[in-house]
N, C-alpha and C positions, 0 to 999 in steps of 0.2 A: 847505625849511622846512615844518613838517610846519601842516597845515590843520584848524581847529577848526569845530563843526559849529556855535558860536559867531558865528562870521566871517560880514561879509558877502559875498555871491560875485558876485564879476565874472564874466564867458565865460568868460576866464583860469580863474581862479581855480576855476570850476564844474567847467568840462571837465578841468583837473589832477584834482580828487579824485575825479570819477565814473570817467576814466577805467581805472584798476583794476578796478571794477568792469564796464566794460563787455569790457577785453580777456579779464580773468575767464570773463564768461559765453560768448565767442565761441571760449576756447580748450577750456570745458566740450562744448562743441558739437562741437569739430574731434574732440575725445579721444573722442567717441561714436560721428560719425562714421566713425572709422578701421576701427573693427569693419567696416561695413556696406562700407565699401571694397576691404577685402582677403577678406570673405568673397565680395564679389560677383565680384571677379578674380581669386581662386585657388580657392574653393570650388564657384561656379557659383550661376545665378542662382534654384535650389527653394531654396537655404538662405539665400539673398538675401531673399527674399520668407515665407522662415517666422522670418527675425531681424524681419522691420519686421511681420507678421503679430503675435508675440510682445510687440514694444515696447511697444505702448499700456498692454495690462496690469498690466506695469513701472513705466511711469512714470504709468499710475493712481494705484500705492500710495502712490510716490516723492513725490507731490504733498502730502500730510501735511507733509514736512521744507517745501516750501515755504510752507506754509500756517502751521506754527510760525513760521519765518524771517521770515515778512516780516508776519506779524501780531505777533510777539513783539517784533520790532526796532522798533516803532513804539512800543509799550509801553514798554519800555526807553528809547528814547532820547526818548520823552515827560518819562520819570519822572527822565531827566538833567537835561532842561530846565526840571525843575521843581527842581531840586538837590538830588535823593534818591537820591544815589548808592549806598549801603547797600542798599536796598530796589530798585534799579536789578540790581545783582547778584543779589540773590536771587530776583529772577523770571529774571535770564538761567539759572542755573545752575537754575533748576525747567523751565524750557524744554526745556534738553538731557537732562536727566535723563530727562523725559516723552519726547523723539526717539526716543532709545535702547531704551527698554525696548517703545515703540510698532514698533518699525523689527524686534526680533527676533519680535515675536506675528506682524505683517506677513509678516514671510519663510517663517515658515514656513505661515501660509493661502497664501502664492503659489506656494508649490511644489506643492501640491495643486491650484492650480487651475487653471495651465499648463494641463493636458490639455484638459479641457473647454471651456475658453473658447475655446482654439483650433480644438477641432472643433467649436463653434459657428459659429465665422469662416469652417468652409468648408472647413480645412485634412483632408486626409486622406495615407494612405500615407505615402511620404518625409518631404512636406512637412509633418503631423503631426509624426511622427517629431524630423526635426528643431526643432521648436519647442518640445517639451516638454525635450529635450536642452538647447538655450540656455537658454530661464528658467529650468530650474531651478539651475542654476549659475549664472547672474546672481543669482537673490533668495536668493543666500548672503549676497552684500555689502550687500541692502538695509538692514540697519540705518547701515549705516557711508554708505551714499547719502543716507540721508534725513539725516545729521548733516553732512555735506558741504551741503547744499541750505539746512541749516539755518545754518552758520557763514558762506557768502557773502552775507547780512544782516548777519548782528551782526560779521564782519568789519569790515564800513563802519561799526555805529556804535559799536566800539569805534574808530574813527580811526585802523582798520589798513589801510585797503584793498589797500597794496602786500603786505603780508602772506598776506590773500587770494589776491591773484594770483600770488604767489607758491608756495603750497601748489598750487592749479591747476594750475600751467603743471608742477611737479613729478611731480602724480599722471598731468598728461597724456601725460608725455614714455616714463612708466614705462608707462602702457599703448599706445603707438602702437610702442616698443620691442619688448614683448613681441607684441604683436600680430604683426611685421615675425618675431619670431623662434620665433613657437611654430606661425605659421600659413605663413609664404612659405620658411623654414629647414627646421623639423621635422613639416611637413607634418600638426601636430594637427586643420587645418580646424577646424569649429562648436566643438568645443570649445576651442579654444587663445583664439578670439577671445574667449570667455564668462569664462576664466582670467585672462587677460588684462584685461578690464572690471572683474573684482572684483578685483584688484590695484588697481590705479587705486583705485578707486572706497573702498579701507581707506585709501590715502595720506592723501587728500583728508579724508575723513571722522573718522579716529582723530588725526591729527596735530595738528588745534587744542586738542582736547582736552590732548593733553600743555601745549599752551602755556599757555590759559588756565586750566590747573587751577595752576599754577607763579605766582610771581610775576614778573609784566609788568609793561611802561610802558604799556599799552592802559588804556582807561575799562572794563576788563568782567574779573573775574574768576571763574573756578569754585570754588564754597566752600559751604558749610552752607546749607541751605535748611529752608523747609518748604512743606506742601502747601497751595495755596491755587488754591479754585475757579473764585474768579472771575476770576481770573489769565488760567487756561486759559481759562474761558468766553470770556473778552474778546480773547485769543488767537487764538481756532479764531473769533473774530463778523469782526475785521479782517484775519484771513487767508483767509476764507471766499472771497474772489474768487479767492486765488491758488490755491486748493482746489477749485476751482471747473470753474478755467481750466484747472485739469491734470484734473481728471475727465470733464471735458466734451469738451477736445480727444481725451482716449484714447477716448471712449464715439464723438466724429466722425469719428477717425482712421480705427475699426474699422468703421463705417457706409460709410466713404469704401474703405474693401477688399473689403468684400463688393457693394459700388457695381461697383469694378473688377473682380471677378471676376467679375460680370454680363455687364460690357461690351466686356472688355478681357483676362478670363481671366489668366494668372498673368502677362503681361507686364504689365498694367495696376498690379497690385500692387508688382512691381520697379521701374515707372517712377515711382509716388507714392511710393517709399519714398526713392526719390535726390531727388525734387525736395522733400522734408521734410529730408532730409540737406543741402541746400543753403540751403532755408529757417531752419534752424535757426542757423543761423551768420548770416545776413541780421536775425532778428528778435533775435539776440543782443544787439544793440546799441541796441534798442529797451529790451528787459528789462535790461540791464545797466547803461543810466543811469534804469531805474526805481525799480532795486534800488539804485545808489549813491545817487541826490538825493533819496529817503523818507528818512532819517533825518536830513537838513539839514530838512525841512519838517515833522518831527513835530516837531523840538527847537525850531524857532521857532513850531510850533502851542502845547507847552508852554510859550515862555516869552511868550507874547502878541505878539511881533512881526509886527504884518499886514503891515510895509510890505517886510518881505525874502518873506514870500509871495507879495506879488504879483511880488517882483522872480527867484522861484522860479519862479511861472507864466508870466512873461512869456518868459522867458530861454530855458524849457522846450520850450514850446509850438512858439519859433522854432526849435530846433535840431532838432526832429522833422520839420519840414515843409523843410528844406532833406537831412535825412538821407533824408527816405523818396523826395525825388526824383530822390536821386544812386543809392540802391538801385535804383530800375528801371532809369535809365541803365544801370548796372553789370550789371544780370541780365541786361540784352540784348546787353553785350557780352560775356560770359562763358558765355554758355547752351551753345553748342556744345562747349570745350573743357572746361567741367566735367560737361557729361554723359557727355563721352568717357570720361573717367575712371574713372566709374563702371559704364558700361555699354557703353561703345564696342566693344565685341567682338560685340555683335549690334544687326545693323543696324535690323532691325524695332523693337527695345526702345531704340534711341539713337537714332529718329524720333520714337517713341512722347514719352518723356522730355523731349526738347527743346523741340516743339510744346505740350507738356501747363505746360512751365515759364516757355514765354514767356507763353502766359495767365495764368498763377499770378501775375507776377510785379509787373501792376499793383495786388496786395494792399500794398504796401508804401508808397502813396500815404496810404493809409488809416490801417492796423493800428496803426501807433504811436502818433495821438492815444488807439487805444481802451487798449492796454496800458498809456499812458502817466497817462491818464483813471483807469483803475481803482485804478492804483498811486497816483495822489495820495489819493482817498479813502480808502484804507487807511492813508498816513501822516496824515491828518487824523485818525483812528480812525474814520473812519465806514464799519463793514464791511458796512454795508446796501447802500449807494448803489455799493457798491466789489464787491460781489456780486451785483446786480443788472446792472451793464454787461459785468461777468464770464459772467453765468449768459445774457442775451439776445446777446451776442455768440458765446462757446462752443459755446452748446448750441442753444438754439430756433431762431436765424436761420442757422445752419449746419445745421443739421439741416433745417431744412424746403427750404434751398436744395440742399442733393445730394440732398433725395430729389426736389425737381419740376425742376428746371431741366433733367438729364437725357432729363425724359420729352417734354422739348421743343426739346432742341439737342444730346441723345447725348451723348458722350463728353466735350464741349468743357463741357458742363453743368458737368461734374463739376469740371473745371480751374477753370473761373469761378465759383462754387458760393460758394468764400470772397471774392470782390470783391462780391458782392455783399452777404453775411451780413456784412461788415465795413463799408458803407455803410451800411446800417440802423443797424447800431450807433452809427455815428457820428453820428447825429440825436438817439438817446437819451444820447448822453456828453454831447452841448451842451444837452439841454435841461436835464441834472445841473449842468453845469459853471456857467451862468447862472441857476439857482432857487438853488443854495446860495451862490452868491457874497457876499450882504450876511451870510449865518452865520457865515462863513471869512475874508472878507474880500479876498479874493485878486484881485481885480478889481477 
């Protein structure tokens, strides 16, 4: 029975419709991962270390389609809740339009500036080499990425979500395929995998587009628009965190490799790049019922119902704090056999990896009220409050934590760097969460 954003939600009833969206974003995560897997065990571990050298600046640009997606989807499914379904649409279909034409300017400023930013990072000879080779063949598919990142939003608030994950698990299957056959088969190496990505990555990204420009049973269709500023403005103000969050991590990412190239030279760089490949499937499930329950809480922010946001915040709040301490469980039992995986063929770099991700891995106690924190004030539209827990969580407390904590416990600094830049955060998400409560009502 299909689930209206309407509805009151029981657990049941919650965890049915996020659900999609959470297997969504953990199957987006696997299909990234695959690259980083087969290039590190058939290619070797310089073109390991110049794919996750490369990444950040990728999914820098990529952070746009988030920053539509889930500032736009709040919009939208506000303006459902208010029963403006007409003018609902035509800010979805200005939304995508804006992705689009934003995603091809993008690709092509990224292909230019592969080179540089890599030899900023440190990267030379080979590992240069192969770095400028990946992104530039990856930020082919950028516009069709940033439309992909944008429709796993408004999937959920058109009341598709199995549709969503549907598309996903498609583009995933077709890149982890290709990957298997252009890199362990026909031997293309760095580029088969980068070939491979941007297949995927059109599936994913062009395919809704056929749907919702057609006539659907979804709440969203693609049709005549026109341009309206404050649209965007108010777009790019409540997706600002999730703009934020993806700028700030690529700006940490790459702080955190030239960290490790310091301390730990290119082994250091291979073993953060598998323990963010593993992480990325881990905080999946954080962001993926962030991204599915925003559009349940902007639509009962627009239709005035406090009492199902608080029954939003309560519900939420529990299932994070039961999810994040079955994740560490889980990391500590799984530490050795998935970094086998990835890097078990050298022994110095599958110490390295293991040690660096069992410390990594008490972030997950934490992270998700903050992720989950910043995503509620985005569905409330308040992209201040939702950008500020974004921008002191991302950027400044992670930043000031890998560069001192190093200088005072080495290596292990750097492993621990985000437990502690995600504890700080977490005082300023409560001291948010308890000042605007009588505004929002949610408590």
């Amino acid at each position: 029975m299909k689930i209206q954003l309407s509805e009151h939600f029981t657990y049941k009833k919650l965890l049915r419709f996020v659900l999609p969206s959470i297997i969504m974003m953990i199957f987006t995560s696997i299909y990234g991962i695959v690259d980083g897997l087969f290039v590190s065990n058939y290619v070797g571990k310089t073109a390991f270390a110049a794919v996750n050298l490369v990444m950040p600046l990728m999914m820098g640009v990529s952070a746009l389609g988030f920053m539509v997606g889930t500032g736009g989807s709040a919009i939208v499914a506000k303006t459902l809740g208010e029963g403006e379904h007409k003018k609902a649409n035509e800010y979805f279909s200005l939304l995508v339009y804006v992705t689009f034409i934003g995603g091809v300017i993008f690709s092509l400023c990224g292909m230019l500036l592969v080179r540089p930013v890599a030899s900023l990072l440190g990267a030379e000879g080979a590992l240069l080499d192969n770095c400028v080779l990946y992104g530039r063949i990856c930020f082919i598919s950028m516009p069709a990425f940033m439309l992909q990142n944008v429709f796993q939003s408004f999937f959920v608030t058109a009341e598709k979500p199995k549709l969503g994950l549907g598309v996903i698990i498609i583009a995933g299957v077709t890149n982890m395929v290709l990957d298997y056959l252009f890199i362990a088969v026909l031997g293309w190496g760095l580029p088969g995998a980068a070939i491979a990505t941007v297949t995927g990555e059109c599936i994913g990204g062009f395919f809704p587009i056929f749907y919702f420009a057609r006539k659907n049973s979804s709440l969203l269709k693609l049709g005549k628009t026109k341009f309206d500023g404050a649209v965007l403005l108010k777009t790019c103000t409540n997706g600002s965190s999730e703009l934020m969050t993806n700028l700030s991590s690529s700006l940490v990412n790459s702080l955190y490799n030239l960290q490790l190239m310091k301390y730990a030279g290119e082994n250091g760089v291979a073993a953060y790049g598998a323990i963010m490949y593993v992480n990325f499937i881990f905080i999946s499930i954080f962001l993926g019922y962030s991204v599915g329950s925003a559009p349940i809480v902007s639509y009962h922010y627009g239709a005035g119902n406090r009492d199902e946001l608080k029954n939003m915040f309560k519900k939420s709040t529990s299932l994070i704090a039961i999810w994040g301490i079955l994740l560490v469980l889980l990391a500590h039992v799984i530490a050795g056999p998935l970094t086998k995986i990835f890097v078990g063929y050298d022994a110095e770099l599958f110490a390295l990896t293991k040690h660096g991700f069992l410390i990594y891995s008490f972030t997950y106690l934490i992270n998700g009220f903050n992720i989950y924190g910043s995503s509620f004030f985005t569905a409330l539209n308040n992209g201040l409050i939702s950008a500020l827990i974004s921008f002191l969580r991302t950027l400044v407390f992670q930043l000031s934590a890998v560069m001192l904590l190093p200088l005072i416990l080495g290596l292990d600094g750097i492993w621990g760097a985000i437990i502690v830049a995600e504890a700080i955060t977490l005082c300023m998400t409560l001291f948010f969460v308890f000042s605007q409560r009588k505004k929002y009502g949610y408590l």
